[in-house]
C-alpha positions in Angstrom: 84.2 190.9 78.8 81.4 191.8 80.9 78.2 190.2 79.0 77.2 186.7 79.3 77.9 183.9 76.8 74.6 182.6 75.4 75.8 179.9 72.9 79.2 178.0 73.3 79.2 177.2 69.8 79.8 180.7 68.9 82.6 181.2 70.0 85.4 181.1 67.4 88.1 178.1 67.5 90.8 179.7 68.0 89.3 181.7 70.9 89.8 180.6 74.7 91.2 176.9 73.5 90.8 174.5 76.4 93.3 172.0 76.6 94.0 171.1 72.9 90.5 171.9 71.8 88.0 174.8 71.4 85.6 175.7 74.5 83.1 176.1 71.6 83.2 172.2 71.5 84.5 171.5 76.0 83.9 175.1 77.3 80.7 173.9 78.9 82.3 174.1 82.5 84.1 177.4 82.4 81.6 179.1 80.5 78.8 178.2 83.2 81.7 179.2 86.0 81.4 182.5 84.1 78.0 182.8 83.9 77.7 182.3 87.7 79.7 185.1 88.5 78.5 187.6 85.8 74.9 186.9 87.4 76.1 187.3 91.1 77.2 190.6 90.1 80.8 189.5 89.6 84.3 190.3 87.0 85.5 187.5 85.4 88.0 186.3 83.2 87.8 183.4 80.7 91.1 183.0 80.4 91.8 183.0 84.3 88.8 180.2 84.1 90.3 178.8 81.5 93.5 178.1 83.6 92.0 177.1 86.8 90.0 174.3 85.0 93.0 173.3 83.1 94.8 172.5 86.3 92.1 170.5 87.9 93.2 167.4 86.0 97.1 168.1 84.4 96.8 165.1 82.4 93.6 166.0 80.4 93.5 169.9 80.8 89.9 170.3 79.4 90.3 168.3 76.6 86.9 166.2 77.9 85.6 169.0 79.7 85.3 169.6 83.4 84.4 167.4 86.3 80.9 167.6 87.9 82.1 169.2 90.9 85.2 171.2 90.1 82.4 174.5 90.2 81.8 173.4 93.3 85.3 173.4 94.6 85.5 176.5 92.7 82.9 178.6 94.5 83.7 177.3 98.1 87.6 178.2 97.7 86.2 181.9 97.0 83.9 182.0 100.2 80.7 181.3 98.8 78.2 178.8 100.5 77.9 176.2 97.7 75.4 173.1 98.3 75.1 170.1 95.9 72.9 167.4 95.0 72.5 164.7 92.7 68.7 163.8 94.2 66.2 165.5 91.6 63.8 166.1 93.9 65.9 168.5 95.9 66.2 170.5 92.9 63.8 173.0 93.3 64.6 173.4 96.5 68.1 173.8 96.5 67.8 176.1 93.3 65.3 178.6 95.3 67.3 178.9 98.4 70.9 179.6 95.8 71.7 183.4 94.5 72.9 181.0 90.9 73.0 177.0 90.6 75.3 175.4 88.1 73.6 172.0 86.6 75.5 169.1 85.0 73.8 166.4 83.4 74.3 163.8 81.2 72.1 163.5 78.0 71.8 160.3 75.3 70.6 161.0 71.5 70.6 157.8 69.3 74.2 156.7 69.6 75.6 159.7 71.0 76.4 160.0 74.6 77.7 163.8 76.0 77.8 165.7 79.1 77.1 169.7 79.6 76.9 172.8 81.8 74.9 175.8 82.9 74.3 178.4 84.9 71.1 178.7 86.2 68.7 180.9 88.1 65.5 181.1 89.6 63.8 184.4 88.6 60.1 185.3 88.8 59.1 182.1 89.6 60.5 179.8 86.9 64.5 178.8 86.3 66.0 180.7 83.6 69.2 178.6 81.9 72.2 180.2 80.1 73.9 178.6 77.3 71.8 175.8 77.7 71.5 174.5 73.6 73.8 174.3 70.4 71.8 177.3 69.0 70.7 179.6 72.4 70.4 182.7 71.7 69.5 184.1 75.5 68.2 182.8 78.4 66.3 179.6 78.0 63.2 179.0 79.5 62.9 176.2 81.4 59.7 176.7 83.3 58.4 176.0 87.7 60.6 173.2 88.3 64.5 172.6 87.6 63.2 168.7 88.7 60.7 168.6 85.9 62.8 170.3 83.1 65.6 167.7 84.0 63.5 164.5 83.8 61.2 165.7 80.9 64.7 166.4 79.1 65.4 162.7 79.8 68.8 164.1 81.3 70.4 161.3 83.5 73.5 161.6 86.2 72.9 165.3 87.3 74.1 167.2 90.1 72.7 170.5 91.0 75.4 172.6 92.5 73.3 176.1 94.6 75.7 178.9 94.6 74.8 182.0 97.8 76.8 184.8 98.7 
């Protein structure tokens, strides 16, 4: 699969499970892994991904997703320069100087509380996200600053991980 996944939710349940559930409903951290590599240019496998994250924690194997910085670990056992940052003011700045960034955040709506993924890049002068909503259907817009996107969203715990060749 060369093309880049757009919308989690569309991928069918029985395809790419992760742990004991679908990555359509916990794919979030694999699918931005894959993402990552596809914009740097690279192959990638979802099942390989699939397995790696599994493995991160035995007991749970994807079943409530990926840890913040398992993308981080990730990159930097494959050579790349990774840098990462939880301080939203660094954002920007981290994002410019990365080839692709992966973002995690947290996010609250009434009484729900979740946790997500994506790629992002920085591409004639504003940050383009991928697989950013339930219902994306390309890259998402999300303007100048990764900083301002993230705190207008009302995200909370977020750690920017920069990605460079």
């Amino acid at each position: 699969m060369d093309e880049l996944i757009y919308c989690q939710r569309k991928i069918p349940k029985e395809r790419w499970r992760y742990g004991f559930r679908s990555s359509a409903a916990t794919g979030c951290g694999w699918i931005a892994t894959y993402n990552a590599l596809r914009l740097l240019g690279q192959a990638a496998e979802p099942e390989a991904l699939i397995r790696y994250y599994e493995r991160q924690v035995p007991l749970i194997q994807g079943n409530l997703g990926t840890m913040a910085l398992s993308p981080a670990f990730y990159f930097r056992k494959r050579g790349y320069a990774v840098e990462h940052t939880s301080v939203y003011e660094r954002f920007d700045a981290v994002a410019k100087a990365s080839d692709v960034c992966i973002l995690f955040y947290h996010w609250w709506r009434k009484w729900k509380l979740g946790a997500h993924f994506v790629a992002v890049e920085y591409r004639d002068g504003e940050f383009i996200g991928y697989n950013t909503y339930r219902n994306s259907t390309g890259p998402d817009r999300y303007g100048p600053s990764l900083e301002g996107f993230v705190r207008g969203r009302k995200y909370f715990g977020a750690v920017l991980i920069g990605i460079r060749k």
